[in-house]
C-alpha positions as protocol buffer text, in pm:
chain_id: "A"
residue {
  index: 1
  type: UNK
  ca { x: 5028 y: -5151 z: -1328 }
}
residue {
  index: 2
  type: UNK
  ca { x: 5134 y: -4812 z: -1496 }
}
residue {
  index: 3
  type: UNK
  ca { x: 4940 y: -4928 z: -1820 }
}
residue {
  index: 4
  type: UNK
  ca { x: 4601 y: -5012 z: -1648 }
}
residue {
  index: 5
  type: UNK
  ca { x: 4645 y: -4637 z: -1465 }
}
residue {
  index: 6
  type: UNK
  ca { x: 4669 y: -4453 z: -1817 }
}
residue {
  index: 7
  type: UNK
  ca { x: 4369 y: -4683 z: -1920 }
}
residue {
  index: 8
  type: UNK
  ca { x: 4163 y: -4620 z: -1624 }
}
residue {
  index: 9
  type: UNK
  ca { x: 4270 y: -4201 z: -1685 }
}
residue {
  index: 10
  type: UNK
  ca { x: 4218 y: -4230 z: -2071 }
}
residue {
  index: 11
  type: UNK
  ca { x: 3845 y: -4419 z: -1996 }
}
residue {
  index: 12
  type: UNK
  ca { x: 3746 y: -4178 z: -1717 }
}
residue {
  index: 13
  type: UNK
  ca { x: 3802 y: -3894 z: -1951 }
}
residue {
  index: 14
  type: UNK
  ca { x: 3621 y: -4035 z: -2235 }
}
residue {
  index: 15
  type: UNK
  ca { x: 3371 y: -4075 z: -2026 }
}
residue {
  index: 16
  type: UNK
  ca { x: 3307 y: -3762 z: -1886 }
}
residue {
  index: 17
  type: UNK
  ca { x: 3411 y: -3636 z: -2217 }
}
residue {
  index: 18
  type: UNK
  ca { x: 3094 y: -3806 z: -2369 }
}
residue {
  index: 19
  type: UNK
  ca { x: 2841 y: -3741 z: -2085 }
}
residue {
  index: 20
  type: UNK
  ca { x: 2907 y: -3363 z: -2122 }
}
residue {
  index: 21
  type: UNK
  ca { x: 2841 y: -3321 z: -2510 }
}
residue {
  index: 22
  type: UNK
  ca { x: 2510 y: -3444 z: -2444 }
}
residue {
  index: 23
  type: UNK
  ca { x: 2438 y: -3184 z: -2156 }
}
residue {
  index: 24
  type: UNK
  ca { x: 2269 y: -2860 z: -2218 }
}
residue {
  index: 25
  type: UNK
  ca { x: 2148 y: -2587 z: -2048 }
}
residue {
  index: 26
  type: UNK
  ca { x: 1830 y: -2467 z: -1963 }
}
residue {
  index: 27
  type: UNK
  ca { x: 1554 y: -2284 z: -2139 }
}
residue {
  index: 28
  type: UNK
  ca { x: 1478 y: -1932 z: -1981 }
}
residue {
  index: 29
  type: UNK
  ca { x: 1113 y: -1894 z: -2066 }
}
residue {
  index: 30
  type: UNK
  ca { x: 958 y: -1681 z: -1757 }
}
residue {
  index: 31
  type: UNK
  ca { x: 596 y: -1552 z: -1757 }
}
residue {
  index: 32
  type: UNK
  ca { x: 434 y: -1385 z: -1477 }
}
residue {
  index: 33
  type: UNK
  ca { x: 124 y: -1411 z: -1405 }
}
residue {
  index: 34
  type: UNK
  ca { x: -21 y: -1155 z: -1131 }
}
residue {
  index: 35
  type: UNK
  ca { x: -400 y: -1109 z: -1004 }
}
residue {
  index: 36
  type: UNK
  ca { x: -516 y: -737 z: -1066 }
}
residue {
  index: 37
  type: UNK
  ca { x: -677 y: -741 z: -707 }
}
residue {
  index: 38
  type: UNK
  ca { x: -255 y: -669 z: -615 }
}
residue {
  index: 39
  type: UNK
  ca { x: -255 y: -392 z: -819 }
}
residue {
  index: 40
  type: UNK
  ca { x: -584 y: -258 z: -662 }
}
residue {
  index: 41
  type: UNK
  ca { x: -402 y: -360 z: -277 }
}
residue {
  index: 42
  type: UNK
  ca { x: -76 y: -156 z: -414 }
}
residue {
  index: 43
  type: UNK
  ca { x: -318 y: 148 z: -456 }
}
residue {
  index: 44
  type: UNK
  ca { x: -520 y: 88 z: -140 }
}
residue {
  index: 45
  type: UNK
  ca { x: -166 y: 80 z: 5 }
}
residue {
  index: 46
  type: UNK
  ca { x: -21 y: 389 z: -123 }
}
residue {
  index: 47
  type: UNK
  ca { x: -310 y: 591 z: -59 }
}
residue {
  index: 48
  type: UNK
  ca { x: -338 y: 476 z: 362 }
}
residue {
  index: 49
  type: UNK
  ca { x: 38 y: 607 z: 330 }
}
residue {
  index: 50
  type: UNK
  ca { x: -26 y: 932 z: 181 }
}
residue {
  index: 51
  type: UNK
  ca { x: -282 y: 985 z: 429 }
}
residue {
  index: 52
  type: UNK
  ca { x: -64 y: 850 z: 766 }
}
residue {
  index: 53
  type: UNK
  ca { x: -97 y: 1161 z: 1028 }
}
residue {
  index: 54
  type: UNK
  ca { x: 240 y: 1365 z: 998 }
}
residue {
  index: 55
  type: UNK
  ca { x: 271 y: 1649 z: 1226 }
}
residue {
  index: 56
  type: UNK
  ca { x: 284 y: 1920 z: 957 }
}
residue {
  index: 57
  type: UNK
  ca { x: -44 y: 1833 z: 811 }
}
residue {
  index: 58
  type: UNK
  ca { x: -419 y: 1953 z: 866 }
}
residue {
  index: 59
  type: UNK
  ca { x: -695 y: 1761 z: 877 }
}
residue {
  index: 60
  type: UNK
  ca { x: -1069 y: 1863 z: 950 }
}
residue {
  index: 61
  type: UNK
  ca { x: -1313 y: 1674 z: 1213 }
}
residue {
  index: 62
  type: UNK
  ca { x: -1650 y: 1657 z: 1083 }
}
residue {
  index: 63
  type: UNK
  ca { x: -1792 y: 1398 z: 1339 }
}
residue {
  index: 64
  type: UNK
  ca { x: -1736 y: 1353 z: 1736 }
}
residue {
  index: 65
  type: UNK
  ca { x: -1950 y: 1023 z: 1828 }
}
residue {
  index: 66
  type: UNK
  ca { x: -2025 y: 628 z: 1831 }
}
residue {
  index: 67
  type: UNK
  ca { x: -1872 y: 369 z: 1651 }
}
residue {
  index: 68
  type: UNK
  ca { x: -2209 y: 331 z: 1440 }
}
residue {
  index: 69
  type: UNK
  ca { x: -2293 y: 667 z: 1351 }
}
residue {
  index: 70
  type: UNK
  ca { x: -1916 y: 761 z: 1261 }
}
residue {
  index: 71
  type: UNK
  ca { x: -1908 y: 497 z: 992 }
}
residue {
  index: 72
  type: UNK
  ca { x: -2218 y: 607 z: 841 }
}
residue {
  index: 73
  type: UNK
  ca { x: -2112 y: 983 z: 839 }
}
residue {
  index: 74
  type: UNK
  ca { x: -1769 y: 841 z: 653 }
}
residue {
  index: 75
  type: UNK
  ca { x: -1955 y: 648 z: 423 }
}
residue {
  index: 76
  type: UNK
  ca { x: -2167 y: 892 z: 315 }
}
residue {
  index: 77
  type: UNK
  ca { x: -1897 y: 1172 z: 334 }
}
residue {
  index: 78
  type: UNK
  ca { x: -1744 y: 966 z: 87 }
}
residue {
  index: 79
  type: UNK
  ca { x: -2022 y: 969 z: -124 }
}
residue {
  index: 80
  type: UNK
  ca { x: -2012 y: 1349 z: -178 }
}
residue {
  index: 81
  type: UNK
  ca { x: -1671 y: 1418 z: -154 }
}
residue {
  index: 82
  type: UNK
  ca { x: -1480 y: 1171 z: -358 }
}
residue {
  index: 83
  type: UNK
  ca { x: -1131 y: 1355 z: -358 }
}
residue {
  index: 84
  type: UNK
  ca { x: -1121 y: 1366 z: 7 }
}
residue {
  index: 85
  type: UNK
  ca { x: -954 y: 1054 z: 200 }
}
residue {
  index: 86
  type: UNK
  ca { x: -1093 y: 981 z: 530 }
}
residue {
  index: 87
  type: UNK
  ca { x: -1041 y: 770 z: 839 }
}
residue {
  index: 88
  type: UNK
  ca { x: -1203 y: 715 z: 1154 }
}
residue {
  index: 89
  type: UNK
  ca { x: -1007 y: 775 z: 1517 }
}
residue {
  index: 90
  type: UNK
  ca { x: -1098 y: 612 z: 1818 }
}
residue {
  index: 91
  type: UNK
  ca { x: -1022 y: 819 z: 2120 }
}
residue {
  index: 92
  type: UNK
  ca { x: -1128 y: 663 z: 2415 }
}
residue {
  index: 93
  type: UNK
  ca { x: -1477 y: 701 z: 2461 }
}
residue {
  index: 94
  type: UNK
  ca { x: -1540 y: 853 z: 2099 }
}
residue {
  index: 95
  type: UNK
  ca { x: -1508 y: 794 z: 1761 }
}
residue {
  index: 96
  type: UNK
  ca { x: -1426 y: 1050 z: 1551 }
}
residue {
  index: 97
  type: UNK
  ca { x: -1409 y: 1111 z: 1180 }
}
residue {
  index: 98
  type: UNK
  ca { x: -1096 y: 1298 z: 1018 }
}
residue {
  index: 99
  type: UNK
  ca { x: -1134 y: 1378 z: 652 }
}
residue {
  index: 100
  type: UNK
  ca { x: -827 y: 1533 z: 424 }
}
residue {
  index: 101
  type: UNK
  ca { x: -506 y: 1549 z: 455 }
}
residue {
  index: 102
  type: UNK
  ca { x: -369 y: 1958 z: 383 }
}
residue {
  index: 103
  type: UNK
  ca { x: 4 y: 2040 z: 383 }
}
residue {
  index: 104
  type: UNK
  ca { x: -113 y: 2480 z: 450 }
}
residue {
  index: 105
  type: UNK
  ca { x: -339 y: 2610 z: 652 }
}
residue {
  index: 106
  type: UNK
  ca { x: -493 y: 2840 z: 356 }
}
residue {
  index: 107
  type: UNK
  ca { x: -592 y: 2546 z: 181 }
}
residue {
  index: 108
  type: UNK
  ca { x: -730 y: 2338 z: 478 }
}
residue {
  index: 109
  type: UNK
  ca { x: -925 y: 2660 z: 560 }
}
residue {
  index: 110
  type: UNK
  ca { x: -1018 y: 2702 z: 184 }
}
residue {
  index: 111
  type: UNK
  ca { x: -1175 y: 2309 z: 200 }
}
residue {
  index: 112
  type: UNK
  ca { x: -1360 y: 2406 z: 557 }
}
residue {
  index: 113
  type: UNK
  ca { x: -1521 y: 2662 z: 418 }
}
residue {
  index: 114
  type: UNK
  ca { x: -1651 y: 2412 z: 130 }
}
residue {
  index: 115
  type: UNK
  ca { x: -1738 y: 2105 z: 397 }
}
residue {
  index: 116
  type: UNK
  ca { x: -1860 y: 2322 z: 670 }
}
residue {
  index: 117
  type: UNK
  ca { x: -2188 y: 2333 z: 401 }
}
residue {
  index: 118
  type: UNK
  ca { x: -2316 y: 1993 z: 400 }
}
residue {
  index: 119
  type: UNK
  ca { x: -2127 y: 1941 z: 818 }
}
residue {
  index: 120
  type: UNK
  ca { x: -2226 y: 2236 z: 979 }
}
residue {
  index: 121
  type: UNK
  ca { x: -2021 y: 2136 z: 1318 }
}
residue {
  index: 122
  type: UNK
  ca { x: -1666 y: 2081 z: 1109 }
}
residue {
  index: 123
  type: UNK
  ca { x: -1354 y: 2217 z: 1223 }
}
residue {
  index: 124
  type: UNK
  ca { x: -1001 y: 2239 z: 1117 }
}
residue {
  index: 125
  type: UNK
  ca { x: -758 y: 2061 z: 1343 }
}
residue {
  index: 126
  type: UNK
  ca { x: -328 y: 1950 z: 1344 }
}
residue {
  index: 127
  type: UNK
  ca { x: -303 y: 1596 z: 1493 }
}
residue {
  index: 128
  type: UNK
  ca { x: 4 y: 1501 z: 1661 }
}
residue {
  index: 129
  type: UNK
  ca { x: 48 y: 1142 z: 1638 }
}
């Protein structure tokens, strides 16, 4: 009985001992593969950040109105002023159109003064959201 016990040990080891030269391990090739319209999200995203309303920031109104006629007067704010990030606010029963997003008053003023040409009724406001 002892004998068939060292033969079952000694053939359980060879086997194992045999199974494992033949085992290998794997192959790290990785490749990623990413669709630029993520990139172009990434941006979209870090620019709606930049612009989220913090209390110590100046904005300027340049529209007070309907749904309608606030999106046209963003798009074609847009149009003219390309550096200038805008949004549109809904407060209840108007629409209005923010534009900018100034850390001093001096250089919200100093943008007013530049808008207030082309948006006659502008003004500079502080939101507190």
């Amino acid at each position: 009985m002892r004998i068939l016990r060292v033969k079952f040990a000694f053939l359980t080891a060879s086997f194992i001992g045999v199974s494992c030269i033949n085992l290998s391990a794997q192959e790290s090739n990785v490749s990623l593969s990413q669709d630029p319209k993520f990139e172009q999200l990434l941006n979209e995203k870090r620019k709606i950040n930049s612009s989220i309303t913090i209390n110590d920031r100046y904005k300027i109104q340049i529209y007070n109105g309907d749904s309608e006629s606030a999106k046209k007067t963003l798009s074609e704010f847009r149009k003219e002023f390309k550096n200038y990030d805008g949004t549109i606010v809904f407060s209840t029963p108007t629409y209005k159109v923010w534009v900018g997003n100034f850390k001093s008053r001096i250089e919200s003023e100093r943008n007013l003064t530049e808008i207030k040409k082309k948006y006659p009724n502008s003004f500079l406001i502080k939101p507190n959201k």
